[in-house]
N, C-alpha and C positions, 0 to 999 in steps of 0.2 A: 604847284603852279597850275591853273587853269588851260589845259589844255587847246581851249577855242578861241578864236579872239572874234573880232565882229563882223570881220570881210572872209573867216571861217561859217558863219554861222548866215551869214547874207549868202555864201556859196551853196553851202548846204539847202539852205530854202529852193535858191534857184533850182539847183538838181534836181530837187526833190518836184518843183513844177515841170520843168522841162518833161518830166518823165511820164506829167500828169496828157501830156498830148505826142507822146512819143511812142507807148505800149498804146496797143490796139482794145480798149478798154469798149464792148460794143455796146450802143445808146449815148456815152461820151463822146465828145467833139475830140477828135486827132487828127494828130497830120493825114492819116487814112482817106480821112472823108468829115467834111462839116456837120453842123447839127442844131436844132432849133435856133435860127435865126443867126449863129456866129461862127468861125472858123478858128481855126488853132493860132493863128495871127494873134488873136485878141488874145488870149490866154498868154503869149509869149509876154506880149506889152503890158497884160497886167500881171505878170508875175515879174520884172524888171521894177517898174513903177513901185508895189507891193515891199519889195526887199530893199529898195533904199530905208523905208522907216520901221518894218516890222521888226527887224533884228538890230536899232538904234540902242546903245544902249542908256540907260538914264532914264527912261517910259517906264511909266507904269501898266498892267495889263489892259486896262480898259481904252485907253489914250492908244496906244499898241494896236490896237482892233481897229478904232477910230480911224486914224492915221493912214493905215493901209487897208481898209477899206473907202477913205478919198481918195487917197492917189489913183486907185483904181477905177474909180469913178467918173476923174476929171478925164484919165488918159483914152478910157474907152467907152465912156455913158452908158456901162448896161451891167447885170451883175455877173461875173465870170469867175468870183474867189470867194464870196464871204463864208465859203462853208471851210474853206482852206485855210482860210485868215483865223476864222475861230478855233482850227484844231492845233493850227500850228506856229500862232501868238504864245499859248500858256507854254507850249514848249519850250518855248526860245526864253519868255521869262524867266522859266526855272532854270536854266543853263546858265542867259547870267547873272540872275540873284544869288542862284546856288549852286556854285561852280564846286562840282567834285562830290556831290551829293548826291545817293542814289535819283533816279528819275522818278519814282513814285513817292516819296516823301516831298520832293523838291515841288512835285507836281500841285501836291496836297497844300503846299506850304503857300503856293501863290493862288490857289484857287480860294483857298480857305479868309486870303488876307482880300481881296477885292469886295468893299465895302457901294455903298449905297451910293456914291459920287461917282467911281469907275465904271460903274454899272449900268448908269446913264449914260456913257458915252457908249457901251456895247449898246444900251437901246438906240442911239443915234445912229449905229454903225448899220446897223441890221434895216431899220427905217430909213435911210439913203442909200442901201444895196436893194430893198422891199425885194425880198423872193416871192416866187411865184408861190399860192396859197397858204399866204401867214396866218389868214385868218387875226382872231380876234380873242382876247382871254378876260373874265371878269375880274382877273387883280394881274398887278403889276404886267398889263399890256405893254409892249414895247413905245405902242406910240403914245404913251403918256411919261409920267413920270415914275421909276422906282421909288417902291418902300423898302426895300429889303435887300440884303447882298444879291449879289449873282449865283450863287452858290444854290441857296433858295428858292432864287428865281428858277433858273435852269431846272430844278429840283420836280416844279408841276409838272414842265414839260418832258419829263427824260420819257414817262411812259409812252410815247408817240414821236419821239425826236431823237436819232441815236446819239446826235453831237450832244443837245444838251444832256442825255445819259451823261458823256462822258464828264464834265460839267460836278455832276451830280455825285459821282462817283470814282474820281480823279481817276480817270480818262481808263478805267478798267478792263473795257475789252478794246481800247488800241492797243495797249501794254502787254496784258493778257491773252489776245488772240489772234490781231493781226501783226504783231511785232513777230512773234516765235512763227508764225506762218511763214512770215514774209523772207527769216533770216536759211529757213530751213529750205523756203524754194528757190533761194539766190545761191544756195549750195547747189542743190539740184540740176539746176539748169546753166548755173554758169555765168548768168548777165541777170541784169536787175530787170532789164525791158521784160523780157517773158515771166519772169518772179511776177512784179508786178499785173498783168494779166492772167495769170493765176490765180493771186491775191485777190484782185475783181470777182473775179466768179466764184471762187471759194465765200467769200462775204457776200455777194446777193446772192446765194445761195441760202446762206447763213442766216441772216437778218433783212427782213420787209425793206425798203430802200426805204427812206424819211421823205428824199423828195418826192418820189413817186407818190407815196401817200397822202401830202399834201395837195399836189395837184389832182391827181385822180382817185384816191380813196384808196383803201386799206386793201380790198377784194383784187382790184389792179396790183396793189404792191406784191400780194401773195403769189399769184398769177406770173407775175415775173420773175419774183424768187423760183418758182416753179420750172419755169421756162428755164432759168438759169441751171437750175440743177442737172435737166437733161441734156443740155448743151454741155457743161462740164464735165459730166460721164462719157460723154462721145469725143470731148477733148482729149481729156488724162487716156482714152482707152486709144486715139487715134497713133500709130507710128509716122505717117506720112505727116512733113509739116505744110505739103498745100492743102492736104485735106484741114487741119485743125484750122486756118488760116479761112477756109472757106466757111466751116461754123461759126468764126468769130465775126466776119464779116456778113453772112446771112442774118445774124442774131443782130446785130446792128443796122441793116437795113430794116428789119420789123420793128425795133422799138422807135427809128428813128421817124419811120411811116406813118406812125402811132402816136409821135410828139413824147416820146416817154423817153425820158431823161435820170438813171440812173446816179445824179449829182451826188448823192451824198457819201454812196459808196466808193463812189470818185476821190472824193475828199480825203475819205480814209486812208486810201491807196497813198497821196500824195503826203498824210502825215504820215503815216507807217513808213515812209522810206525816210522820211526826217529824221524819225527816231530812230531807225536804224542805223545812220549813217553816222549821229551825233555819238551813240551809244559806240559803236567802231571806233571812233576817234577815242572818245575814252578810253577803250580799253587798250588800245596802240599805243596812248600814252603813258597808260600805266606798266606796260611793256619796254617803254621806251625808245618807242619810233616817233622819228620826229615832224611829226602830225604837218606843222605849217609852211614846208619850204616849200618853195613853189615845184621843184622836181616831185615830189612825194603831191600836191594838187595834182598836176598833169597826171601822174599815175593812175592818180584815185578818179580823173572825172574832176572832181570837183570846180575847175575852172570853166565856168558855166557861164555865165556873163559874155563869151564871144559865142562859146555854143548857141544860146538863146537868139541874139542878134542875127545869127549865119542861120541857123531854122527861117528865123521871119523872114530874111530875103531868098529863102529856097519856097516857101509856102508863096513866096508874093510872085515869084517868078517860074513857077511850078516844076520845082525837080522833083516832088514824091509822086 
């Protein structure tokens, strides 16, 4: 039996957002403190909006992107998920086309199947999000029409774009490197919030930021990668948690200073706990715990839907 059902896998999303403006993630908008032009509000409202149709099931993956990257559009007019929607669309696909099927086959199996039809509506989705420096490609531009799968498409760009790497390469180092990061620093620490900010810096340490380099060029992204590393060392090395708490938060008012927006390794963050969380369930229920009662949700978190709502009226009425 299929372990997840749809309002499992709509939960799972939401978690997985709520956490994207929960952990102190610096250059990212969080409950902490705002950032380039929006507040964690937005982000709550489009990850609610977002998870009524990204986890529908009956969609195909392109129509899946589409989908919740409008809803996201009409509810808050500006782009606050498409790097999120892209990472963590094929996920949800694979889970449920391919329920009980490792995650990297499953993954392969729906990336490999989106054809030259589906593939226009991700170009629609990306061209009604328009992120900050798309730029411009001499074949299969977004704001034209596909010749070619997605698959392909994503293919020119992986060398400059981590998302479409993953695209390209059925999603190899979320699975690869920040899934096993992510499970091994939720041991560590004990809660996913601080996992996850570790996660962050461990990856812009790791890999140039995609958005960064769009916007400001490659030499910037390096430069932050840079920046992130020494901050990281003085992280892991710090005992005191005001002190770690004051590098995360200094490192955050410089890129925010600066207009530099670490998005995409954001995104990451927010798939990596998808997957993690999906891949938990799995294996609970191959165990034989019983994944969907609502006692075992409250346990796990997972009842996120009144969390998300109860954030937005504590941001609106300022309890952080």
């Amino acid at each position: 039996m299929n372990p997840v059902t749809t309002s499992y896998l709509e939960a799972s999303y939401l978690a997985a957002c709520a956490m994207d403006v929960t952990a102190l993630k610096p250059g990212n908008v969080s409950r902490y403190s705002p950032g380039h032009g929006m507040d964690a509000e937005l982000f709550i409202q489009s990850a609610q909006v977002s998870a009524k149709v990204i986890a529908k099931p009956g969609a195909v993956l392109g129509k899946r992107i589409y989908d919740a990257v409008n809803a996201t559009m009409t509810a808050v007019g500006c782009n606050t998920n498409l790097g999120i929607v892209l990472l963590c669309a094929p996920i949800l696909q694979a889970v449920i086309d391919y329920p009980g099927e490792r995650i990297d086959r499953a993954l392969i199996k729906v990336l490999h199947g989106v054809g030259i039809d589906e593939t226009n509506w991700v170009f629609s989705a990306i061209c009604l999000a328009n992120p900050g420096g798309l730029g411009e490609s001499d074949s299969n531009d977004v704001k034209g029409a596909a010749t070619t799968s997605l698959v392909e498409v994503m293919a020119v760009a992986a060398g400059r774009d981590l998302i479409a790497q993953q695209y390209a390469n059925g999603f190899r180092e979320l699975r690869s490197v920040a899934l096993p990061f992510l499970a091994a620093a939720v041991d560590r620490y004990g809660n996913e919030e601080a996992a996850v900010t570790d996660l962050f810096l461990y990856l812009l340490t790791r890999y140039n930021d995609s958005h960064i380099r769009r916007k400001h060029g490659l030499k910037c992204a390096m430069r932050v990668s840079r920046l992130a590393a020494n901050v990281y060392q003085q992280y892991r090395d710090a005992a005191d948690e005001d002190v770690r708490h004051g590098l995360l938060t200094e490192m955050d008012r410089l890129l925010k200073q600066k207009g530099i927006n670490p998005g995409t390794t954001a995104d990451f963050c927010v798939a990596g706990v998808l997957i993690h969380r999906l891949q938990k369930a799995g294996d609970q229920h191959h165990r034989g715990y019983p994944e969907l009662s609502a006692d075992n949700k409250a346990n796990t978190g997972l009842n996120t839907a009144n969390t998300l709502s109860q954030q937005s009226e504590e941001i609106r009425y300022g309890s952080y």
